[in-house]
C-alpha positions in Angstrom: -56.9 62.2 37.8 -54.0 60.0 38.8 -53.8 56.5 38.5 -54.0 56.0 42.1 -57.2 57.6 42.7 -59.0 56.4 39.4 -58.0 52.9 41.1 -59.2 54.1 44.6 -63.0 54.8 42.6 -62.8 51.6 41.0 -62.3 50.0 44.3 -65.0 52.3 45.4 -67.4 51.1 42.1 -67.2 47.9 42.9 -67.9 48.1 46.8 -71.1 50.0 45.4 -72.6 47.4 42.8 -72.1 44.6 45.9 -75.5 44.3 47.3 -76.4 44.0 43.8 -74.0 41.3 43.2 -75.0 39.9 46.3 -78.5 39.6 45.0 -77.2 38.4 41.5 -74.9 35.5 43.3 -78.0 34.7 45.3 -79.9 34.1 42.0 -77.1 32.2 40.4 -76.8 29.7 43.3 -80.8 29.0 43.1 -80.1 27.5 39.6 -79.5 23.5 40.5 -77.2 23.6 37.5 -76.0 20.1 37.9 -74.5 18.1 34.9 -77.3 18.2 32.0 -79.4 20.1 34.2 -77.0 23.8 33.5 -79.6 25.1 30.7 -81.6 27.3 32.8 -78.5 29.0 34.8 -77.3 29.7 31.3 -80.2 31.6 30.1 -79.9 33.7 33.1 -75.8 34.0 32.2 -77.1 35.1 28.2 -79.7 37.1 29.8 -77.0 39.0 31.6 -74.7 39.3 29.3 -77.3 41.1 26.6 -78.6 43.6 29.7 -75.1 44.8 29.8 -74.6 45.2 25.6 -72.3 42.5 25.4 -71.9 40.5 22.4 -73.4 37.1 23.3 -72.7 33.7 21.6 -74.2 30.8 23.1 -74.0 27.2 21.4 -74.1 23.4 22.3 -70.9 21.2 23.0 -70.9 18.3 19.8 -68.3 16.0 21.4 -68.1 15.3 17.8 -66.2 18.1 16.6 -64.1 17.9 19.9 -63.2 14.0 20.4 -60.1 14.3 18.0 -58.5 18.0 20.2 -55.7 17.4 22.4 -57.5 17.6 25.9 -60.8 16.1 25.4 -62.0 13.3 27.7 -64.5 11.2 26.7 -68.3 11.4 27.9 -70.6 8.7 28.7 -74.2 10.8 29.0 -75.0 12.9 25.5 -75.0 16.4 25.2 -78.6 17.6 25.6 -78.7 20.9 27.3 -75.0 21.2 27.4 -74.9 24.8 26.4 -71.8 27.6 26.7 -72.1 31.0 26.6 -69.8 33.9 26.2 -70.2 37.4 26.4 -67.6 39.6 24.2 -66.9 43.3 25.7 -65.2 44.4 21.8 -62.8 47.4 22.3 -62.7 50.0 19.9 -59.3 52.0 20.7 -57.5 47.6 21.3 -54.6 49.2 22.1 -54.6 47.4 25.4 -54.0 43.5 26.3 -57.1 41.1 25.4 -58.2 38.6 28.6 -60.4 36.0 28.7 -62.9 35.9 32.2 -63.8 31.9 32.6 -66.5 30.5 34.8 -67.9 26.7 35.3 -71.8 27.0 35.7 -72.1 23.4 36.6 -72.2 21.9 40.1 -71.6 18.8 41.4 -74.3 16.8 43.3 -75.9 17.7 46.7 -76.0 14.4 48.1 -78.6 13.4 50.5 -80.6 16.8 51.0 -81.2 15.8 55.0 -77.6 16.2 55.6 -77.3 19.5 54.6 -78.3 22.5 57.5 -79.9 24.0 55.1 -81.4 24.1 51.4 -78.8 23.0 49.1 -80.0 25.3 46.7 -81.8 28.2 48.8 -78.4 30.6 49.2 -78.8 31.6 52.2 -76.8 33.8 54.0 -75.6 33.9 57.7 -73.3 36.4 58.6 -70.4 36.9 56.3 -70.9 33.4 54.2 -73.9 32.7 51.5 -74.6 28.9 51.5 -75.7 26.8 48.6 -74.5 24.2 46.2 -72.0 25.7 43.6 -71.9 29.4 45.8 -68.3 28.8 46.0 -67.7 26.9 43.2 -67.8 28.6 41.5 -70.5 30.9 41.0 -69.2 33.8 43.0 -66.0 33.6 40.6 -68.7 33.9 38.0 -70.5 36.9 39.7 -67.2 38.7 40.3 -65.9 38.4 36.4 -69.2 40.5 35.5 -69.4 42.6 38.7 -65.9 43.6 38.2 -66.6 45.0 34.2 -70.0 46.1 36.1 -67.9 48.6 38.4 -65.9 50.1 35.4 -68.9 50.5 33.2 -70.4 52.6 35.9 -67.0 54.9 35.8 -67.9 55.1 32.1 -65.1 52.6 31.1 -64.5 49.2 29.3 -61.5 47.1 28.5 -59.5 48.8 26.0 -59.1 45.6 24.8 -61.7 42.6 23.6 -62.5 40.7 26.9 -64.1 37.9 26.4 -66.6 36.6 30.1 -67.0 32.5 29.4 -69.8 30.8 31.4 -68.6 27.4 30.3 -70.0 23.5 31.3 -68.5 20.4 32.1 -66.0 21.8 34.6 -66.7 19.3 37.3 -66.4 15.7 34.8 -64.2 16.7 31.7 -63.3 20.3 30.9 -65.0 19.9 27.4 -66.6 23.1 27.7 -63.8 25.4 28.5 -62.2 22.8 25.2 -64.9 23.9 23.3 -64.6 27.7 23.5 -60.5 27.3 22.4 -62.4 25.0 19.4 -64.5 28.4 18.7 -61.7 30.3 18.3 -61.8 32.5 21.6 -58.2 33.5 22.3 -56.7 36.0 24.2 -53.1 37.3 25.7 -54.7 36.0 29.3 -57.1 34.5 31.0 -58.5 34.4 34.6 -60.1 32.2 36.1 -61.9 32.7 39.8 -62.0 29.4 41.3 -62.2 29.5 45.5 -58.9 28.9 46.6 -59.2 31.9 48.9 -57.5 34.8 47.4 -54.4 32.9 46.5 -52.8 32.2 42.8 -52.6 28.5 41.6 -49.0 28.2 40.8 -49.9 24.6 39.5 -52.3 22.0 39.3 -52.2 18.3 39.3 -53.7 16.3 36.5 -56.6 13.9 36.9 -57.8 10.5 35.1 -61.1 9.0 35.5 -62.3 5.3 35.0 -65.3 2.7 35.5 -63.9 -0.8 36.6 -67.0 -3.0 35.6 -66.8 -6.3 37.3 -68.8 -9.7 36.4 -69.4 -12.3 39.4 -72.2 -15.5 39.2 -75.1 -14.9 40.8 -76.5 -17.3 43.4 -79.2 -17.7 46.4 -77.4 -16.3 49.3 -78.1 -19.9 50.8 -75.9 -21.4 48.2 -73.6 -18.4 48.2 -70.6 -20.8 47.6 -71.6 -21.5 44.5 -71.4 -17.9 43.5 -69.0 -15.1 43.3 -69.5 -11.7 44.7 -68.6 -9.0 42.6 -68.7 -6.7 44.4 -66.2 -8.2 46.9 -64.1 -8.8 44.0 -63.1 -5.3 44.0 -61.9 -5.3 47.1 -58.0 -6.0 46.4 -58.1 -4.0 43.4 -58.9 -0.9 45.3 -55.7 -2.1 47.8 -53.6 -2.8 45.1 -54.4 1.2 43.3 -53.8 2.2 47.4 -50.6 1.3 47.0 -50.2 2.7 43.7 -51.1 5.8 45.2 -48.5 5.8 48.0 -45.4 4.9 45.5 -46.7 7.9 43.5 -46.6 10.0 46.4 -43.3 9.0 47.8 -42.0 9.0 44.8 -38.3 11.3 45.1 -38.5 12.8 41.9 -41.9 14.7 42.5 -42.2 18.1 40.4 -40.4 20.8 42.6 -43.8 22.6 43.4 -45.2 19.1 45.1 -41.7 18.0 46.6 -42.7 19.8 50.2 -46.4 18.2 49.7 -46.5 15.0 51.6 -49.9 13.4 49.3 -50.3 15.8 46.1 -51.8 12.7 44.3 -55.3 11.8 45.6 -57.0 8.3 44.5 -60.7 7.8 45.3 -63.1 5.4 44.5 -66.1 8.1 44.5 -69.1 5.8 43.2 -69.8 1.9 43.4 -72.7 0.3 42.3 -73.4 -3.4 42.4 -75.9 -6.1 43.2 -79.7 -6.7 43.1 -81.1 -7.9 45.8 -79.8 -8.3 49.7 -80.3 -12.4 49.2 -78.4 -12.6 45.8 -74.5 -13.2 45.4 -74.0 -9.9 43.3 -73.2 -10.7 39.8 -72.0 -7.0 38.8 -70.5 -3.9 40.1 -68.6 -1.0 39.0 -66.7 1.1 40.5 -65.8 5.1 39.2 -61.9 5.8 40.1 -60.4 9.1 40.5 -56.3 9.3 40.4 -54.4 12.7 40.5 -50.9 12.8 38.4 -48.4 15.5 38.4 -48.0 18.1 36.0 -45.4 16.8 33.2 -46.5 13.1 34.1 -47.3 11.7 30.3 -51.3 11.3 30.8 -50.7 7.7 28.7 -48.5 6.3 30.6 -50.0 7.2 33.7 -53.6 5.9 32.4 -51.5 2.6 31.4 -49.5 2.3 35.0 -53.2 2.5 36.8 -54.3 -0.3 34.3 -52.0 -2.2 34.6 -52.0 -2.2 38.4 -55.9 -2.9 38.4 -55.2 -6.4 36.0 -52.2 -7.3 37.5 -54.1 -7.1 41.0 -57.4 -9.3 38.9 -54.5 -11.9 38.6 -54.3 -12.4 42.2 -58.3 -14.2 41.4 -58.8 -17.2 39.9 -62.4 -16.3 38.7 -60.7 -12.5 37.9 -58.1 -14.3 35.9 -60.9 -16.3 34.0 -62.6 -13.0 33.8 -60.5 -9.7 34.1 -62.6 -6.7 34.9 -63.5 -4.4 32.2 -62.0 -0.7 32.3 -63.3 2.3 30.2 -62.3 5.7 30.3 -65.7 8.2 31.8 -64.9 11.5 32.5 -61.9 13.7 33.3 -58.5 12.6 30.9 -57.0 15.9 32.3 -53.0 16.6 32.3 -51.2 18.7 34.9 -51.1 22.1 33.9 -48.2 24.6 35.8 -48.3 28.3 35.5 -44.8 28.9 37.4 -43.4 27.3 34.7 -44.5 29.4 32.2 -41.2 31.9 31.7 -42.8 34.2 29.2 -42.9 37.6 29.5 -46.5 37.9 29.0 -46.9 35.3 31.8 -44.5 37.5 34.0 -46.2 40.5 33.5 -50.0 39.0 33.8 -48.7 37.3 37.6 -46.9 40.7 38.3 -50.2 42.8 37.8 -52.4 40.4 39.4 -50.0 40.7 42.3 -50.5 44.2 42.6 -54.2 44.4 42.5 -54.0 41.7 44.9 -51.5 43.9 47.2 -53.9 47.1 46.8 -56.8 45.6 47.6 -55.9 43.3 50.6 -52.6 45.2 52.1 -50.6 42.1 51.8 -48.3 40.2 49.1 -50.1 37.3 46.9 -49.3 34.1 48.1 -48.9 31.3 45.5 -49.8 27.2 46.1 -49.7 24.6 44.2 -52.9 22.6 44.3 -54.3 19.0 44.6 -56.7 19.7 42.2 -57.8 20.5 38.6 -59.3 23.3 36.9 -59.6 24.4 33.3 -56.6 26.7 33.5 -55.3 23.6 31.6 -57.0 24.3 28.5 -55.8 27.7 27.8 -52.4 27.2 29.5 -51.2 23.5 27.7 -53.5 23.8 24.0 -53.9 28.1 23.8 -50.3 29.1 24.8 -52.4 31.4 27.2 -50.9 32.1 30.6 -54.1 31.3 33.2 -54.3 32.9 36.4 -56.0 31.1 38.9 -57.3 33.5 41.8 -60.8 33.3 43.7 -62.8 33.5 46.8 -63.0 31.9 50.2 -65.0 28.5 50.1 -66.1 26.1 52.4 -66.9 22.5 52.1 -67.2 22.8 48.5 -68.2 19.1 47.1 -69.8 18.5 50.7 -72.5 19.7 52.6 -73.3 22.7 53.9 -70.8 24.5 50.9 -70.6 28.4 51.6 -68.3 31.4 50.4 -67.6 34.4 51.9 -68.9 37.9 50.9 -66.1 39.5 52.2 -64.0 37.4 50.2 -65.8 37.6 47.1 -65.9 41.5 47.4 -61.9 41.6 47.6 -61.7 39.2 45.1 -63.9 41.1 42.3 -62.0 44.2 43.1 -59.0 42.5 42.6 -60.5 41.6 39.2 -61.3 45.0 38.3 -57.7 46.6 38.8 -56.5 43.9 37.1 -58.6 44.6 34.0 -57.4 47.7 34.2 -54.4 47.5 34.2 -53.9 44.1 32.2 -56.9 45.9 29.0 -56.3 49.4 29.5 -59.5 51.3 29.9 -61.5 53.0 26.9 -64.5 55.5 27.3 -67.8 53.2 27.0 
């Protein structure tokens, strides 16, 4: 058989299994796998795994063992539930290249259920696109890493090289779980990683810090409210004065060469304030959860203290907020830029190259590469495992808002995509 028609019957294989997949994806989404809630969706990830005679090694994150490892960020909520698990496809022949298939399970919130059209978590489909919280992101990148080995198993193939499928937490608030399978000891020449940024690589990715600015005002009757102070409105000029941190960040002239052409790369946003007791009370507490982007090669410490130090030199413009400066604690993502076009290796060169071609096969046109506004674990393996980490998934909608959907269409190319590229990155062994 030649090579191009043992590709044209994977391409065939996987078109085959996609009802099944489909069905599989539909499943998946049902899971509300939100953050401590991912233990369930897991099971059904181990469950899979074992059907198809794959080596399974599930465990719980200890932030413990990871708090010291460059990349972790800290955690304010314990670890109950937080569960990875990894299926291992172990070649016998290994004379191909080894690859590592990474997921994120977890979800963010749904927000108020009455603004979505539908259920958040019913998947429903309509047309080309299944709906549901986390359908894009990123359990059809999930569903396509197994589909994909699916559609060479039933050629009566595997990688002819260890391949390692991660179903990992914590995505979404810290990373720690893609952290914690590099702690385990999971390494490979490559990993992939099929997060919805519709059918395009990631040549990079910005970094991203988190924190919780807890305020302190005094509380009062509202009928006295003079004689209190409103913290809550207290945080109104720190969140100008980080604006304008954000703006000199993005018109900054020496931006990384992949953002120079992107008029706002960095992204701030206050995405959660909390404050107050009661509608007749001067508030005498809030906090407020920050999110800042930074560029890849931007030291993550001096960034953290620049953001800092723009939040307490705002406080000073207060004479209560001088008396008594807000409190700021790192919660959540601690996250560095991470680019894959600056990765000159030959192994890097070769992994983008092949990719490229699947890519090329599948759709009939060239792969397009972008440099993103967001993170994702490709971090992890790039930066701490010296492993070059293609980024390259579906078609998503409104992911993080309501009504999320990806499209099946999409998510077929995609997972052939995957399956030439396992191929032709592993090799191929009789099962």
């Amino acid at each position: 058989m030649t090579l191009l028609a043992q590709q044209q019957e994977i391409l065939n294989a996987v078109e085959a299994g996609f009802a099944k997949q489909v069905d599989f994806l539909g499943q998946l989404t049902r899971f509300p796998s939100t953050r401590g809630e991912e233990s369930a969706a897991q099971q059904w990830m181990s469950d899979a795994f074992a059907a198809r005679g794959l080596h399974v090694d599930r465990w719980a994150l200890d932030h413990q063992e990871l708090q010291h490892l460059p990349g972790y960020s800290p955690v304010l909520a314990p670890y109950e539930n937080a569960v990875n698990v990894v299926g291992t496809s172990h070649s016998k022949t290994r004379r191909g290249r080894s690859l590592i298939l990474n997921g994120h399970i977890d979800v963010v919130p749904t927000g108020p259920a009455d603004m979505w059209s539908r259920a958040p978590f019913a998947a429903s489909i309509e047309g080309d696109w299944l709906y549901g919280r986390g359908a894009g992101d990123m359990k059809a990148g999930l569903a396509a890493n197994l589909f994909a080995l699916d559609a060479l198993a039933a050629l009566g193939f595997r990688p002819a090289a260890d391949c390692f499928l991660q179903s990992v937490v914590e995505e979404e608030c810290t990373g720690n779980g893609a952290l914690a399978c590099l702690h385990r000891g999971y390494r490979a020449e490559a990993a992939l990683i099929p997060e919805p940024f519709n059918e395009t690589l990631v040549s990079a990715q910005v970094g991203v810090i988190w924190l919780q600015i807890r305020l302190k005002g005094i509380p009062a009757h509202v009928a006295y409210a003079a004689a209190g102070v409103n913290a809550i409105e207290a945080a109104f000029p720190l969140v100008a004065a980080l604006r304008q941190l954000e703006h000199e960040w993005n018109t900054q002239t020496d931006k990384p060469a992949h953002y120079a052409k992107h008029a706002h790369p960095l992204n701030l946003n206050i995405g959660k304030i909390e404050g107050g007791d009661w509608a007749s009370s001067v508030p005498a507490w809030a906090t407020l959860d920050v999110r800042m982007g930074i560029y890849p090669g931007q030291d993550l410490n001096q960034a953290e203290q620049a953001i800092r130090d723009c939040i307490l030199t705002a406080a000073q413009q207060s004479a209560f907020l001088r008396e008594n400066p807000p409190e700021i604690i790192n919660h959540g993502f601690r996250a560095e830029g991470y680019s894959l076009a600056d990765d000159r290796s030959e192994t890097a060169t070769v992994a983008i190259q092949t990719l490229a071609n699947a890519h090329q096969q599948v759709s009939g046109k060239a792969l397009q590469q972008e440099a993103v506004t967001a993170t994702t674990d490709a971090r992890f393996f790039g930066l701490y495992g010296g492993i070059p980490t293609l980024v390259y998934g579906p078609k998503a909608e409104h992911i993080h808002g309501y009504d999320e959907r990806v499209s099946l269409a999409s998510t077929l190319r995609v997972t052939q995509a995957i399956a030439l590229f396992i191929a032709n990155w592993c090799g191929l062994e009789p099962l």
